[in-house]
Backbone of each chain as nested JSON, in Angstrom:
{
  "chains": [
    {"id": "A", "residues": [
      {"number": 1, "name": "UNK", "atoms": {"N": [0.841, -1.215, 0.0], "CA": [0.0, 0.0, 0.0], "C": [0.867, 1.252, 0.0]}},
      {"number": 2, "name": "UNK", "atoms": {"N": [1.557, 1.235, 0.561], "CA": [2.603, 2.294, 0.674], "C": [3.097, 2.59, -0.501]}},
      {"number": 3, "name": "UNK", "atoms": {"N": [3.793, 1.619, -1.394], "CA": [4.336, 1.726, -2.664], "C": [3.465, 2.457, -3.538]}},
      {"number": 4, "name": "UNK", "atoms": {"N": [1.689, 1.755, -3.336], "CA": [0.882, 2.388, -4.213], "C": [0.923, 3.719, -3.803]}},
      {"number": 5, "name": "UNK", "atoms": {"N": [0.913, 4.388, -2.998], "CA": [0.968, 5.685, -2.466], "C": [2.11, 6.545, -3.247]}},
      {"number": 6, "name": "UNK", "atoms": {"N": [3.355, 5.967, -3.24], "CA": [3.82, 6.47, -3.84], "C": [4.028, 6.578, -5.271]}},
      {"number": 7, "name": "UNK", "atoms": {"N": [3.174, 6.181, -5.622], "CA": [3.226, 5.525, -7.341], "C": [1.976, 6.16, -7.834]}},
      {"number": 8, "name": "UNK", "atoms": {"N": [1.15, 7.015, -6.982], "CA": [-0.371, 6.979, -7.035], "C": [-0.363, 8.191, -8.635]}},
      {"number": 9, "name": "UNK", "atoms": {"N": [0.651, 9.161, -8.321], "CA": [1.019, 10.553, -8.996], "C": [1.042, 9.703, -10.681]}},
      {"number": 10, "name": "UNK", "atoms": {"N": [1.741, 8.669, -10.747], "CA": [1.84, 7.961, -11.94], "C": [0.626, 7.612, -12.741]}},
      {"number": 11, "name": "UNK", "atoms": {"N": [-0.42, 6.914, -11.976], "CA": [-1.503, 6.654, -12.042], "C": [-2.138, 7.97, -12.849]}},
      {"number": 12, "name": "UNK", "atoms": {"N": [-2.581, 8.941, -11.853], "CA": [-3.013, 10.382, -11.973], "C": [-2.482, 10.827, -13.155]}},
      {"number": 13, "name": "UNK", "atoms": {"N": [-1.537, 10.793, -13.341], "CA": [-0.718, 11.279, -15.034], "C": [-1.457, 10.635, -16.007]}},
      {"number": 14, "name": "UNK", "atoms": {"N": [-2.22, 9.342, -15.681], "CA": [-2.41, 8.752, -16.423], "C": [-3.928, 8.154, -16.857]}},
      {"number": 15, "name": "UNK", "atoms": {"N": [-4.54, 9.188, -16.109], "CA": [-6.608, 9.177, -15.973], "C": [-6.781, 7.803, -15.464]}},
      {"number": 16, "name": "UNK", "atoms": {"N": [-5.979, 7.405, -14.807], "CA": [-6.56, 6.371, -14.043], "C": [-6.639, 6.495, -12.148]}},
      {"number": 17, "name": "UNK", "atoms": {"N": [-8.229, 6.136, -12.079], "CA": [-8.306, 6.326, -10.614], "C": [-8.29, 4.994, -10.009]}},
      {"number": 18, "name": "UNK", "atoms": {"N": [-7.804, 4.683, -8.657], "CA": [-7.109, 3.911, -8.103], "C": [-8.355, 3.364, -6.854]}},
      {"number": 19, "name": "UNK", "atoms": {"N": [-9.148, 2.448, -6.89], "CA": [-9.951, 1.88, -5.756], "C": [-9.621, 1.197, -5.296]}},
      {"number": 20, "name": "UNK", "atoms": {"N": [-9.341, 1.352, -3.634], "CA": [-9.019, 0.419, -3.124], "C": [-10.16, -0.609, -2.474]}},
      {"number": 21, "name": "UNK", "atoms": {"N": [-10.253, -1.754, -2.605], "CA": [-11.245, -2.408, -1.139], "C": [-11.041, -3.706, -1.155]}},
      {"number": 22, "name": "UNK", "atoms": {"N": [-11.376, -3.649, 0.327], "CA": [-10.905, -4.599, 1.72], "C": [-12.099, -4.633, 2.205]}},
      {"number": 23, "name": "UNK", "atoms": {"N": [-12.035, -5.577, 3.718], "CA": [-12.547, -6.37, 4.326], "C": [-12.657, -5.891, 5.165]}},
      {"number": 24, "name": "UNK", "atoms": {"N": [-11.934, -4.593, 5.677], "CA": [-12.395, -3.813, 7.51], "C": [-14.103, -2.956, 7.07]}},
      {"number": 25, "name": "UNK", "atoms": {"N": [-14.252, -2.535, 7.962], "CA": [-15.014, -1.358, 7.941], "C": [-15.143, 0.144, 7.649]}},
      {"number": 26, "name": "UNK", "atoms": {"N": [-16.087, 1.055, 7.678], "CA": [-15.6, 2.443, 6.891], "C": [-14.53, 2.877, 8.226]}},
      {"number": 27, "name": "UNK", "atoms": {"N": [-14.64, 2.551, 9.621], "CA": [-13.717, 3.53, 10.602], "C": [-12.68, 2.906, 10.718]}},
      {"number": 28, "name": "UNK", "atoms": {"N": [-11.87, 1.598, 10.163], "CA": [-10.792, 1.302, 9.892], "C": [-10.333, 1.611, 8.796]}},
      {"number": 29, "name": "UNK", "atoms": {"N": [-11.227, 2.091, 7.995], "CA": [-10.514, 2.471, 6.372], "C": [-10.099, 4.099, 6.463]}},
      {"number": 30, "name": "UNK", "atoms": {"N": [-11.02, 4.673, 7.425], "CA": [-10.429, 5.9, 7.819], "C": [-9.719, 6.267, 8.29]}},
      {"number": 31, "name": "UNK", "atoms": {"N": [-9.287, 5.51, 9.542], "CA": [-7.831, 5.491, 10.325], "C": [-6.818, 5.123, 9.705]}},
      {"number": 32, "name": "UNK", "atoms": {"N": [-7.235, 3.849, 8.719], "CA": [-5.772, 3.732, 7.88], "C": [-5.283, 4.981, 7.193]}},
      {"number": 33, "name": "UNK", "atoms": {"N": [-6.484, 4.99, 6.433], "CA": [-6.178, 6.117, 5.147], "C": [-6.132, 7.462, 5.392]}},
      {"number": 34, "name": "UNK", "atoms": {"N": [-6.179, 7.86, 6.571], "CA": [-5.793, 9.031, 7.293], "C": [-4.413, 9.028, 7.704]}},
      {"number": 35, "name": "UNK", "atoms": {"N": [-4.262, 8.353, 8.286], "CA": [-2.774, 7.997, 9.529], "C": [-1.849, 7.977, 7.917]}},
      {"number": 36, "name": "UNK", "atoms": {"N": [-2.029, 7.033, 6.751], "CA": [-0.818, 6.693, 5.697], "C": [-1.05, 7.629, 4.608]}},
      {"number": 37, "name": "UNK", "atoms": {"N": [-2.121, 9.036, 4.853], "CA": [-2.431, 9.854, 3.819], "C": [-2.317, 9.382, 2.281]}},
      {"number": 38, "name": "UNK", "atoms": {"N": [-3.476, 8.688, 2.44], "CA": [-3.778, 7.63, 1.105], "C": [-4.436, 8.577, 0.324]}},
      {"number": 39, "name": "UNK", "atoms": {"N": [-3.882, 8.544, -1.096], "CA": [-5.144, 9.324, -1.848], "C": [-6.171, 8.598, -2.576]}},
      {"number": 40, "name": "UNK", "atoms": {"N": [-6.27, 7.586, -2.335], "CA": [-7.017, 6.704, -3.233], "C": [-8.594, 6.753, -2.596]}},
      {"number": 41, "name": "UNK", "atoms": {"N": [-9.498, 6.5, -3.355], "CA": [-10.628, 6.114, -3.098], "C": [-10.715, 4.629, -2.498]}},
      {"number": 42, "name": "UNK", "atoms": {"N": [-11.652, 4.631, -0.859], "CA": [-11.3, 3.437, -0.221], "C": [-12.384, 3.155, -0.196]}},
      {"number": 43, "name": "UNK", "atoms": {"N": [-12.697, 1.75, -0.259], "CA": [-13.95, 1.107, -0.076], "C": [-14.203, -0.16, 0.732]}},
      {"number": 44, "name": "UNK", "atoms": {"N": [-14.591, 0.021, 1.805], "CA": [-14.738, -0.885, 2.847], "C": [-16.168, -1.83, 2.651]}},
      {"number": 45, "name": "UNK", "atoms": {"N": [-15.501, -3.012, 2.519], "CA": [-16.465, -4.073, 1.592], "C": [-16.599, -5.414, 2.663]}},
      {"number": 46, "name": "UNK", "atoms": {"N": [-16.726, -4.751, 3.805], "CA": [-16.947, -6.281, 4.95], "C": [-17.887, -7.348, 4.64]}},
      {"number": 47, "name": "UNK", "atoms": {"N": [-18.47, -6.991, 3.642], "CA": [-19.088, -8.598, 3.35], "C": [-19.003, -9.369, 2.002]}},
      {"number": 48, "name": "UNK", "atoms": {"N": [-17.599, -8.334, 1.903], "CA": [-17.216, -9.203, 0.357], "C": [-18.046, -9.132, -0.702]}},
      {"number": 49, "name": "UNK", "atoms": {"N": [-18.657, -8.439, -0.963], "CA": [-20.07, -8.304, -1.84], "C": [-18.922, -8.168, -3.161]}},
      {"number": 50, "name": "UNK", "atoms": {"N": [-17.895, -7.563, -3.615], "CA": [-17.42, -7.023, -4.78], "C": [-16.708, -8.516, -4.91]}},
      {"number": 51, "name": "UNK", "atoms": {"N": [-15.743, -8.312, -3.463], "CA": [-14.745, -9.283, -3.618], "C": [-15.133, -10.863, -4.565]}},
      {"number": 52, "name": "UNK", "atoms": {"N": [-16.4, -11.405, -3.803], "CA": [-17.264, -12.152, -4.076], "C": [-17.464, -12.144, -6.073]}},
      {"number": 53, "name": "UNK", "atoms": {"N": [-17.919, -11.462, -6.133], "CA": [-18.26, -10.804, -7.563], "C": [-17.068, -11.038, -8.322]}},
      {"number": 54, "name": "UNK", "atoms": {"N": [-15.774, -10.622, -8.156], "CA": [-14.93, -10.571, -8.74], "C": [-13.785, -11.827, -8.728]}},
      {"number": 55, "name": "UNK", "atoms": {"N": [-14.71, -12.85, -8.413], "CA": [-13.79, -14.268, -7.761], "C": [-12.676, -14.603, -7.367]}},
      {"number": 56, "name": "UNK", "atoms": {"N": [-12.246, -13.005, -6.344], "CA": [-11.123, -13.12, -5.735], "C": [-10.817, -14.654, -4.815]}},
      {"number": 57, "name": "UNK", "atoms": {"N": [-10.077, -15.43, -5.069], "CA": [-10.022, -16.654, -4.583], "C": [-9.819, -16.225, -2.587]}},
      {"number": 58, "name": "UNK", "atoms": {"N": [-10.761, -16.947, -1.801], "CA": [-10.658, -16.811, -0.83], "C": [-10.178, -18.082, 0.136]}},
      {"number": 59, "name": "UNK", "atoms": {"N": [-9.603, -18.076, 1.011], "CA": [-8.641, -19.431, 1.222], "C": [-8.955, -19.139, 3.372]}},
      {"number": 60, "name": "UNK", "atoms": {"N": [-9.171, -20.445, 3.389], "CA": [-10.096, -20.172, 4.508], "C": [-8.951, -20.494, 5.402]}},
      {"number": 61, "name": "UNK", "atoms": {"N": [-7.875, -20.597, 5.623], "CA": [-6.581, -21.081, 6.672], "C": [-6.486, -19.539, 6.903]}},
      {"number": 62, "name": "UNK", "atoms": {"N": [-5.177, -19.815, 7.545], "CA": [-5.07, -18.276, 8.657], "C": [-4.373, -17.286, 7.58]}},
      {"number": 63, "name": "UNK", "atoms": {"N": [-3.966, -17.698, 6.412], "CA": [-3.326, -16.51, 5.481], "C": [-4.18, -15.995, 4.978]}},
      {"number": 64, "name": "UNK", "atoms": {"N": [-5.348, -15.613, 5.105], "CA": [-6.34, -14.868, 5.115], "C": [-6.402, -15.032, 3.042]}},
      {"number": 65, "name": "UNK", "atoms": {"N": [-7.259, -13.852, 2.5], "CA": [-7.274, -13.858, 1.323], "C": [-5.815, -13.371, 0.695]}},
      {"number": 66, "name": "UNK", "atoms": {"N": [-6.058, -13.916, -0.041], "CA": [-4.804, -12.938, -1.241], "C": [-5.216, -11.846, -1.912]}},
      {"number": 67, "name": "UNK", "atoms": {"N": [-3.972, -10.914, -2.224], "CA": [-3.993, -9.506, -3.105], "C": [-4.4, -9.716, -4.662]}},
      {"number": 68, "name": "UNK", "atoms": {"N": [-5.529, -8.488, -4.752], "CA": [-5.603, -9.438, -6.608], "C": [-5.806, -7.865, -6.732]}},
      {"number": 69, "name": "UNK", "atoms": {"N": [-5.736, -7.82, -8.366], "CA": [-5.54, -6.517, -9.028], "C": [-6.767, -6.362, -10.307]}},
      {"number": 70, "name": "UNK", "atoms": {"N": [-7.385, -5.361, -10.632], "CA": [-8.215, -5.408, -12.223], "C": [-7.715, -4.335, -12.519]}},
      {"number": 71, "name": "UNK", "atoms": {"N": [-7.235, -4.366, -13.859], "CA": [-7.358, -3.177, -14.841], "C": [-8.986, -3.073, -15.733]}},
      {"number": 72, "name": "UNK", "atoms": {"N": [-9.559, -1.998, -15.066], "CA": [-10.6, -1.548, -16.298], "C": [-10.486, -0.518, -17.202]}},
      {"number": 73, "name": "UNK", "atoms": {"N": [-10.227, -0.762, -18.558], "CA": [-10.079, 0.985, -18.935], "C": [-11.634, 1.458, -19.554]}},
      {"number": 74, "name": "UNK", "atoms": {"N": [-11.22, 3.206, -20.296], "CA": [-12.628, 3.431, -20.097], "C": [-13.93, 2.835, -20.494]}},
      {"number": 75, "name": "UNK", "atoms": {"N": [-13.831, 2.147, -21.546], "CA": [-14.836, 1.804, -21.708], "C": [-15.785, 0.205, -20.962]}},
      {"number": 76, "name": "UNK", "atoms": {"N": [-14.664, 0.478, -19.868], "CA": [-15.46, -0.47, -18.71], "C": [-15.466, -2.307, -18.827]}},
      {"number": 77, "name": "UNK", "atoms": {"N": [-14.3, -2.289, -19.7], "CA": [-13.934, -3.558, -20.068], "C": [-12.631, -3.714, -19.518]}},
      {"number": 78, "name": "UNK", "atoms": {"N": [-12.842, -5.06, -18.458], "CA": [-11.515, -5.529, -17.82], "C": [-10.722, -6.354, -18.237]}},
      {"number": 79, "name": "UNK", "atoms": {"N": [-8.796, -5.552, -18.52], "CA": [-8.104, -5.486, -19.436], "C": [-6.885, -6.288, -19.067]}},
      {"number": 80, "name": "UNK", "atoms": {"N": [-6.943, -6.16, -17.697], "CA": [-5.635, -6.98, -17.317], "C": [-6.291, -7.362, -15.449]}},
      {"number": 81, "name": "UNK", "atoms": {"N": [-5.617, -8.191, -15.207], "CA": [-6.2, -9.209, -13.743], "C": [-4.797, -9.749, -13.358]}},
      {"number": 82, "name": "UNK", "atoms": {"N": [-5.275, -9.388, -12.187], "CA": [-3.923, -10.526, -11.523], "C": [-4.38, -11.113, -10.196]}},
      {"number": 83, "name": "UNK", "atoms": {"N": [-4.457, -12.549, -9.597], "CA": [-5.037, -13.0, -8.849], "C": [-3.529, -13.531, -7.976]}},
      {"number": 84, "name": "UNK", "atoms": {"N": [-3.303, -12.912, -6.937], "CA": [-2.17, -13.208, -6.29], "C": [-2.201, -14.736, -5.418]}},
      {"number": 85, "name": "UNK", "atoms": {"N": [-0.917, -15.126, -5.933], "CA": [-0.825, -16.589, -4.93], "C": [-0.143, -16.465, -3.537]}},
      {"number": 86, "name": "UNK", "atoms": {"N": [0.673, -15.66, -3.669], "CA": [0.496, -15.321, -2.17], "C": [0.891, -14.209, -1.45]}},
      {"number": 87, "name": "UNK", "atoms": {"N": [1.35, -13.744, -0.457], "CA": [0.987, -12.149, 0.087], "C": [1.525, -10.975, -0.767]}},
      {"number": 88, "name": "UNK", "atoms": {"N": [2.812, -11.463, -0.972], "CA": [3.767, -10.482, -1.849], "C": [3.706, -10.473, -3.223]}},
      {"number": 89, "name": "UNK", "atoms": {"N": [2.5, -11.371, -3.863], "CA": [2.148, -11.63, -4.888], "C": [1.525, -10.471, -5.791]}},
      {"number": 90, "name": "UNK", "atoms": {"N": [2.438, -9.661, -6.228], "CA": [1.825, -8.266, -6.281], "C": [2.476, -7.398, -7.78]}},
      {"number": 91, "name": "UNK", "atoms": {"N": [1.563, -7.198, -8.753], "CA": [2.726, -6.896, -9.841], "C": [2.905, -5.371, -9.289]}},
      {"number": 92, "name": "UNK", "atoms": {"N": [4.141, -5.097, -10.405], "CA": [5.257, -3.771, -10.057], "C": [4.232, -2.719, -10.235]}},
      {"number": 93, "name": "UNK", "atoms": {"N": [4.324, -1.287, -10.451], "CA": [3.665, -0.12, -10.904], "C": [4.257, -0.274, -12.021]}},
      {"number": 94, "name": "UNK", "atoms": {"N": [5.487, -0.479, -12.511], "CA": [6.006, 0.023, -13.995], "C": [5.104, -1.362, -14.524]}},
      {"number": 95, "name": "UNK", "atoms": {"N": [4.854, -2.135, -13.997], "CA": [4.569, -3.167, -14.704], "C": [2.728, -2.696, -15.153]}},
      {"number": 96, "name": "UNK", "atoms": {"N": [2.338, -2.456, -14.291], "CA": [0.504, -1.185, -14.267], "C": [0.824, -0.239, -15.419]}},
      {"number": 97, "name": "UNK", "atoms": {"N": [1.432, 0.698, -14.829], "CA": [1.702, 1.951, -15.716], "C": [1.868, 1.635, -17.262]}},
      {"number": 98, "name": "UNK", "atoms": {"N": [2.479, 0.595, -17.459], "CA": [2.916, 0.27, -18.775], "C": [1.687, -0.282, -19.792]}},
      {"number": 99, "name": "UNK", "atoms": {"N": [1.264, -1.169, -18.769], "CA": [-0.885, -1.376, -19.463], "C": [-1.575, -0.2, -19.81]}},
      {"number": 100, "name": "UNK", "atoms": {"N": [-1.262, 0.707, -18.316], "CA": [-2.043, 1.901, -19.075], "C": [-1.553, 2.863, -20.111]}},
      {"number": 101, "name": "UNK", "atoms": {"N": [-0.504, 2.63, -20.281], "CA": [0.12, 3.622, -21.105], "C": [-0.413, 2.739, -22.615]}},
      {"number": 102, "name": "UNK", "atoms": {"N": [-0.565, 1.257, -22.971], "CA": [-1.068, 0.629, -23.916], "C": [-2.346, 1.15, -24.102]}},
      {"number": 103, "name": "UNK", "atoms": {"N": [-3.239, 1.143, -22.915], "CA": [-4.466, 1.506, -23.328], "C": [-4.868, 2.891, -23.356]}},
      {"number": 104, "name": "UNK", "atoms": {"N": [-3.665, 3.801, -22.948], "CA": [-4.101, 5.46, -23.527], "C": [-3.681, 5.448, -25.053]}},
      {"number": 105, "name": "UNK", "atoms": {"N": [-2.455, 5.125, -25.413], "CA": [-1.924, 4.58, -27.151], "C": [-3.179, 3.949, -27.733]}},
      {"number": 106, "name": "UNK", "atoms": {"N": [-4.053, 2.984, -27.166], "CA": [-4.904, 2.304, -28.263], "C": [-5.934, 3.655, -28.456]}},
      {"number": 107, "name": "UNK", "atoms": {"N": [-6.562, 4.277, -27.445], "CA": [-7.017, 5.328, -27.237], "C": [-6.979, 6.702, -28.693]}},
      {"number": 108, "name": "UNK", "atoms": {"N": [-5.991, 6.965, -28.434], "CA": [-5.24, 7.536, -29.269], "C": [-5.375, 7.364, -30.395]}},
      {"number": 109, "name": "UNK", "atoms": {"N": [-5.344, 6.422, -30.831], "CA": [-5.513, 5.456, -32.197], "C": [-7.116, 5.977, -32.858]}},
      {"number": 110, "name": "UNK", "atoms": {"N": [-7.895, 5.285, -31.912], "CA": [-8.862, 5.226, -32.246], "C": [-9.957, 6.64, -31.831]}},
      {"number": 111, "name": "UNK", "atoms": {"N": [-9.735, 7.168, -31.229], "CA": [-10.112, 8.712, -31.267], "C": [-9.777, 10.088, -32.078]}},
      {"number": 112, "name": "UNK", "atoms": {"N": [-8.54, 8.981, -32.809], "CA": [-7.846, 10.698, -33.486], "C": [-9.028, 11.232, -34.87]}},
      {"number": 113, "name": "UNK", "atoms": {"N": [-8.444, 12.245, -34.988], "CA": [-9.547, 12.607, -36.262], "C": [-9.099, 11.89, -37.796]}},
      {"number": 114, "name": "UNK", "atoms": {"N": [-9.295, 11.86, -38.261], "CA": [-9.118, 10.686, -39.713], "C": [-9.533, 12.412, -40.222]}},
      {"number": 115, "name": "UNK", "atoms": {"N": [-8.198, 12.019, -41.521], "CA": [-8.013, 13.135, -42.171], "C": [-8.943, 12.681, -43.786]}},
      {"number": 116, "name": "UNK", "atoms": {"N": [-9.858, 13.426, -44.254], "CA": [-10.831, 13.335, -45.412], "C": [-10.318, 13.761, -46.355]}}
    ]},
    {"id": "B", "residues": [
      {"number": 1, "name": "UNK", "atoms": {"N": [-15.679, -20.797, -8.339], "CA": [-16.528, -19.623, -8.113], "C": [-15.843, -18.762, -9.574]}},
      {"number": 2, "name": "UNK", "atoms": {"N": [-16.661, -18.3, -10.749], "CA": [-16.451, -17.659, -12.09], "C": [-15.278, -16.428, -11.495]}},
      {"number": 3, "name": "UNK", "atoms": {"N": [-14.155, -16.449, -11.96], "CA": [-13.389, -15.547, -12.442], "C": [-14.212, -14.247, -13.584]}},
      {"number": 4, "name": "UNK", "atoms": {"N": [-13.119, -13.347, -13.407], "CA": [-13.74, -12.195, -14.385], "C": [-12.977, -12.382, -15.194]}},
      {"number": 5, "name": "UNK", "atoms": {"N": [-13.679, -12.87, -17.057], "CA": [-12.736, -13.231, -18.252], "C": [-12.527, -11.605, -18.544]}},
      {"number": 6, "name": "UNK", "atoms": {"N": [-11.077, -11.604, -19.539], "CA": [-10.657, -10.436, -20.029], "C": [-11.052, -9.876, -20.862]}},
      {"number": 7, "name": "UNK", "atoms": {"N": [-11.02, -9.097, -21.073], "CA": [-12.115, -8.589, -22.53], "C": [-12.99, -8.517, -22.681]}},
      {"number": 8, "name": "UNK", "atoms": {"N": [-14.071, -8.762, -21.703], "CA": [-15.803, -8.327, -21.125], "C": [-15.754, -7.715, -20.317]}},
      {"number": 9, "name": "UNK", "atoms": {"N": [-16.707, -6.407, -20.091], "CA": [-17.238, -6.148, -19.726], "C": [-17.01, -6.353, -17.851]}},
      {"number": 10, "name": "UNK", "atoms": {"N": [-16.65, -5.605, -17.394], "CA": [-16.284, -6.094, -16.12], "C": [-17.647, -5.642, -15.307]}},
      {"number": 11, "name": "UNK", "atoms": {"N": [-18.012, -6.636, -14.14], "CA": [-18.793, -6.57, -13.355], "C": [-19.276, -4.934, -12.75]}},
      {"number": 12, "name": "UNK", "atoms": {"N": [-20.246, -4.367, -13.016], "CA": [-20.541, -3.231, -12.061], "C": [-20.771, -3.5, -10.528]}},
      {"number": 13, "name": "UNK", "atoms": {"N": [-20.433, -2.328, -9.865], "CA": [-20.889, -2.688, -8.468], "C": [-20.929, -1.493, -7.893]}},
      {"number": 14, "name": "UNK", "atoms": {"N": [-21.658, -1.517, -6.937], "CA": [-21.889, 0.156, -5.981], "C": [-21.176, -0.261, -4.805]}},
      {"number": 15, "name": "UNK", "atoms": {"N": [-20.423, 0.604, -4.124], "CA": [-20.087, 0.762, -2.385], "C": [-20.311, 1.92, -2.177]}},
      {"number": 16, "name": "UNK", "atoms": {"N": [-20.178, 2.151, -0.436], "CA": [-20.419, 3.586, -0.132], "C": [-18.555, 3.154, 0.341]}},
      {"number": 17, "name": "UNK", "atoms": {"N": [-18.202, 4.798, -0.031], "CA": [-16.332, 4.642, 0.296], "C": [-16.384, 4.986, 2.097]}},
      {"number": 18, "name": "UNK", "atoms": {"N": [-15.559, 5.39, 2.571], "CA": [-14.922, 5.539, 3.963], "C": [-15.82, 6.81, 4.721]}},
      {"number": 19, "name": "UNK", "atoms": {"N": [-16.153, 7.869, 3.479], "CA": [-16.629, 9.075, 3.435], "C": [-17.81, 8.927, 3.031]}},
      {"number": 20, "name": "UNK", "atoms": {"N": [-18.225, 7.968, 2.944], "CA": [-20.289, 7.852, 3.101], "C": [-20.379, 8.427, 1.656]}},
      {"number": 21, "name": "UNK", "atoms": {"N": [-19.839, 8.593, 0.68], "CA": [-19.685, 8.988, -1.258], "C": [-20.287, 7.176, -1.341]}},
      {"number": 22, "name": "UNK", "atoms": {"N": [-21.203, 7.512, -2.196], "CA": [-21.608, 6.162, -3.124], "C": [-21.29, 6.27, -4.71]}},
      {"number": 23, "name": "UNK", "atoms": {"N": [-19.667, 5.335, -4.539], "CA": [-19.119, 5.218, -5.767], "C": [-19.65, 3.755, -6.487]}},
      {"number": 24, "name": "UNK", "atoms": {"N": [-19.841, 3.754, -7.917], "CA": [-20.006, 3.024, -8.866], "C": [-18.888, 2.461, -10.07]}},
      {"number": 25, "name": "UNK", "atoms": {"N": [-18.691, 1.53, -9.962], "CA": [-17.314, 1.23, -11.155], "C": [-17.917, 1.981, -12.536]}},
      {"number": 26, "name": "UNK", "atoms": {"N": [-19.186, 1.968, -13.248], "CA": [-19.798, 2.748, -14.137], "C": [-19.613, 4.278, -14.002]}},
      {"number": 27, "name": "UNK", "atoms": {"N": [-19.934, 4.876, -12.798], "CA": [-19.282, 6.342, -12.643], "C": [-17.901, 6.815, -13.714]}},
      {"number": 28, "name": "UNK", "atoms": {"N": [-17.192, 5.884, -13.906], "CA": [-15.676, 5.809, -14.487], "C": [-15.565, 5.961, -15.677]}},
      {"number": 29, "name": "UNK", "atoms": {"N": [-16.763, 5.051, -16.35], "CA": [-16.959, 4.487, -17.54], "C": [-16.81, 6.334, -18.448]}},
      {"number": 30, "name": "UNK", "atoms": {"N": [-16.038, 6.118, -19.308], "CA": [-15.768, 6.796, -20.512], "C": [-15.446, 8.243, -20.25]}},
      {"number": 31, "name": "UNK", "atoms": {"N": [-14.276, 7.67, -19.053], "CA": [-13.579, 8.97, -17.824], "C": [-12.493, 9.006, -17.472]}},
      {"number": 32, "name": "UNK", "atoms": {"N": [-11.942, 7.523, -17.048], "CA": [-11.506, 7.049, -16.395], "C": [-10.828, 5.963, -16.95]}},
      {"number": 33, "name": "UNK", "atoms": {"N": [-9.835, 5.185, -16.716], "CA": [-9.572, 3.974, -16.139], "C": [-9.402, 3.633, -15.052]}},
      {"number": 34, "name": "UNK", "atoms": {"N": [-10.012, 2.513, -14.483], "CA": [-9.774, 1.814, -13.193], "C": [-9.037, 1.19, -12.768]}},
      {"number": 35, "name": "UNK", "atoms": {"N": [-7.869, 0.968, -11.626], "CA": [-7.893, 0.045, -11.111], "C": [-8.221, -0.595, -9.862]}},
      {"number": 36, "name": "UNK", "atoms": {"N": [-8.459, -1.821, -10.011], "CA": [-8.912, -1.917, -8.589], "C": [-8.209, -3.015, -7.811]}},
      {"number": 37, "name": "UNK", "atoms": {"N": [-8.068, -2.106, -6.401], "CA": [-6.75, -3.095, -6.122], "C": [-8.048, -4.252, -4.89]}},
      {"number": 38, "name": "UNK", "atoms": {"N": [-7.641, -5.527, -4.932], "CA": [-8.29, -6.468, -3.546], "C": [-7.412, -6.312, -2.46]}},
      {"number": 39, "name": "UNK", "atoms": {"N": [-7.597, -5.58, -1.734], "CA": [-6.555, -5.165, -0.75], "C": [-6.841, -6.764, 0.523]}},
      {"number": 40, "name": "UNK", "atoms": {"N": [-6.278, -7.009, 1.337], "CA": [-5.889, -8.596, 1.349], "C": [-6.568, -7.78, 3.169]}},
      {"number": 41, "name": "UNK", "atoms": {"N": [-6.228, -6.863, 4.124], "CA": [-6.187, -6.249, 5.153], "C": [-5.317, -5.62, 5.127]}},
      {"number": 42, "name": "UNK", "atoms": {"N": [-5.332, -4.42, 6.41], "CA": [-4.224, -3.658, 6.748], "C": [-3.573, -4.133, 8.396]}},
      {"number": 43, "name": "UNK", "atoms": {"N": [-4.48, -5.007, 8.213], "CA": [-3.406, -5.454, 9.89], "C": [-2.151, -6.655, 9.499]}}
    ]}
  ]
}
């Protein structure tokens, strides 16, 4: 989380907003994200309703769930996934940044004006 | 339990965030890109 924090500015360069959510409640998501001045949008999801949805694999021993990741770009189609195997299971930011930088280029492509 | 395939359409969903805001993954849609991280806990 920290890393994302610092990586968040990258993101932002890059029209992508950053949601986070977990499993505490809204007054643990506030204390976190207060105390580690998170800029991200936090979403406290204690009954797994998304998590659920998004078939984050949940593993019922004491290592609790694993870290998983979605890329959606804009048009609301999810572009890249990563379902972590275990805690540190976590891709890089250059390794993020670099998807999005594909999907602002495809962007690009397909928005420019076509010359008549 | 279905995984989310790539290249559809990803699941919508509503939460209320930390700050009582009721965000929508659709809110984003044709704004934005998302990501969304499954944060595992902070303890």
């Amino acid at each position: 989380m920290a890393q994302l924090r610092q990586d968040y500015e990258q993101f932002a360069e890059r029209d992508t907003e950053v949601l986070v959510m977990g499993p505490e409640d809204a007054k643990k998501f506030q204390s976190y994200f207060t105390d580690n001045n998170l800029p991200f949008t936090g979403l406290p999801d204690p009954k797994h309703r998304v998590l659920k949805l998004y078939g984050q694999e949940v593993k019922i021993f004491k290592l609790g769930r694993m870290p998983a990741q979605v890329l959606v770009d804009k048009a609301g189609m999810a572009r890249f996934m990563h379902y972590g195997h275990n805690m540190s299971d976590i891709p890089s930011t250059a390794e993020m940044t670099a998807l999005v930088d594909e999907l602002q280029a495809e962007l690009q492509v397909s928005t420019s004006p076509t010359t008549a | 339990m279905a995984k989310v395939k790539l290249n559809t359409p990803a699941p919508d969903f509503t939460l209320t965030d930390y700050t009582g805001r009721e965000v929508s993954l659709s809110d984003y849609k044709g704004k934005k890109h998302v990501l969304l991280v499954f944060n595992r806990g902070f303890m």
